[in-house]
N, C-alpha and C positions, 0 to 999 in steps of 0.2 A: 368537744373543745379542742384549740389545734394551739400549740406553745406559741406560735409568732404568725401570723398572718401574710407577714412580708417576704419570708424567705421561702426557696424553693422544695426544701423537702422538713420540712414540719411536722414536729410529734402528733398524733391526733390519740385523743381517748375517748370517744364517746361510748355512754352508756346506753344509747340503743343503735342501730342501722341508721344511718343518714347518708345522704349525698353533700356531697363536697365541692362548689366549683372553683374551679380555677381560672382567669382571666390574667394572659399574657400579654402587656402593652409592649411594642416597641417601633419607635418612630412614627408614632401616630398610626397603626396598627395596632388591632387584638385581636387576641383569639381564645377562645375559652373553651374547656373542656370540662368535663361532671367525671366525679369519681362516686361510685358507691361501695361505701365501709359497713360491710352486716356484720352485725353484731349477735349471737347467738349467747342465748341464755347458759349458766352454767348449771353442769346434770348434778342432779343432789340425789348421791347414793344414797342407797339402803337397805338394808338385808333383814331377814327375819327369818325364822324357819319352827314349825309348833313346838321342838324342844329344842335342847342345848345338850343334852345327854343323854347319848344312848348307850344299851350292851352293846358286847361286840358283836359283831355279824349281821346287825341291825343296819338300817339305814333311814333317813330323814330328808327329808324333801327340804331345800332350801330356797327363797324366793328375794330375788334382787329386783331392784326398780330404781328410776332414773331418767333424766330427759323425758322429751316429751314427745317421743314415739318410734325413732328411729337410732338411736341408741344401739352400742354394741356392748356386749358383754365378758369379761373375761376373768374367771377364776384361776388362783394360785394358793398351795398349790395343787395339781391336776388331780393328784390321787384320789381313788376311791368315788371321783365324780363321774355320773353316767354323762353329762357332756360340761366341758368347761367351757364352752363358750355358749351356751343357752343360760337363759336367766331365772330358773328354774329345776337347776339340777336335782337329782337325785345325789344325796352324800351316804358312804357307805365307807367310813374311815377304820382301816383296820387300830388305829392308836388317836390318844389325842389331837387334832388338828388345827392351827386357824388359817382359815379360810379368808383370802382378801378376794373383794370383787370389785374390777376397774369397772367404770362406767364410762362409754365414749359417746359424745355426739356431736356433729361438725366442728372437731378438733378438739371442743371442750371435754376435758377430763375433772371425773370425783371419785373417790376408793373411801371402801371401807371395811369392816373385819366382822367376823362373826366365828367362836372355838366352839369345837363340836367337839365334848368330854367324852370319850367310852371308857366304860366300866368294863374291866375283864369279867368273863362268865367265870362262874364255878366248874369245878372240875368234877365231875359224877366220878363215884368209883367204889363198887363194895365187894365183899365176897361173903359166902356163906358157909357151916360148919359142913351141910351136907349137898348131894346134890342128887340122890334118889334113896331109896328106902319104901317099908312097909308103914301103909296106913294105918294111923295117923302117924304123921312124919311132923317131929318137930324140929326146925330149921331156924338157929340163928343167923342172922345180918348184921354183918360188922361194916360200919362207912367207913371208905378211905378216901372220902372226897377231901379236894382241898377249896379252899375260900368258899364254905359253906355257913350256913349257919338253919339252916328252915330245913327240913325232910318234908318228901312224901311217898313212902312208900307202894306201892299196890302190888301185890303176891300173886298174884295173875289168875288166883279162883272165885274171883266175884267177889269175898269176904271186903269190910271196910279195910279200908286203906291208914297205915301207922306214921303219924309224926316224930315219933320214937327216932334218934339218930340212932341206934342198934338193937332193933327190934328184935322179939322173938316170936313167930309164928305157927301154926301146928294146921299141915294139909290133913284133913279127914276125908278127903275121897282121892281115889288111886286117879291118874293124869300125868301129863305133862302139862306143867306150868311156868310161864314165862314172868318173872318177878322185874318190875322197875323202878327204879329212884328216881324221883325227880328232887334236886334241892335249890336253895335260891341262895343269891349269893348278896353282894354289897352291890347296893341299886336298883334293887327286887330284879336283879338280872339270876335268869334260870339258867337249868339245865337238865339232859334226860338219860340216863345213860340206858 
């Protein structure tokens, strides 16, 4: 559609590509020329990614889409993306994030957002009353984890493994044995110390 027909430079809004002509009379003279107005769809973002919330040190693969094939991409902001401007980053956010991702194609632009939560990990951390001795060696374990709440113990001699947040253990064969915590924290996000 063009606002006046008559005049020489005319609003024009059409909703698809067309041509346009123009015919110029003067003194019984014309002359006409064709213009063509494309008109390019506009890209309709969209982002997803299999979750919204990871622990920390984790990463989540995020996937943008858009236009209809040639399309550019650009993440904001950059942090912790293995590329911002692929449409399919990998996100690896040390703190809460969100994420906007521009969509371009032949001029037209569409944005849109996606928050990527991390949960801090738990802090591992214990000590014990002994650290050698004669067999059988009974050994308590005190946690000083912080932002725990789940233990799992294993005493490093094969024996089952303690839930117990301050277990007590008893080595019946002489060795060196390597004892680990793992606890879990807020968001079944672990850790190992």
């Amino acid at each position: 559609a063009l606002s006046d027909t008559t005049i020489l430079t005319p609003d024009a809004w059409p909703n698809q590509s067309i041509y346009y002509v123009l015919t110029v009379w003067h003194e019984g003279c014309s002359t006409t020329d064709t213009m063509l107005v494309s008109v390019s769809p506009q890209p309709v973002a969209a982002v997803v990614s299999d979750t919204n919330i990871i622990c920390g040190g984790d990463s989540v693969q995020l996937n943008a889409s858009g236009g209809l094939g040639n399309a550019s991409f650009t993440w904001s902001p950059p942090n912790g993306l293995s590329d911002p401007a692929a449409s399919d980053p990998m996100a690896s956010p040390s703190e809460t994030t969100l994420y906007s991702i521009v969509v371009e194609e032949n001029g037209c632009i569409d944005s849109t957002e996606l928050e990527i939560e991390v949960i801090p990990r738990p802090v591992p951390a214990f000590v014990q009353t002994q650290v050698a001795g004669c067999a059988p060696l009974s050994v308590n374990f005190l946690d000083l984890s912080s932002d725990a709440f789940n233990w799992v113990w294993d005493f490093g001699d094969g024996s089952d493994v303690s839930n117990l947040q301050n277990p007590e253990h008893e080595y019946t064969t002489p060795g060196l044995y390597d004892a680990t915590l793992t606890v879990m924290g807020p968001g079944g996000c672990d850790a190992i110390s």
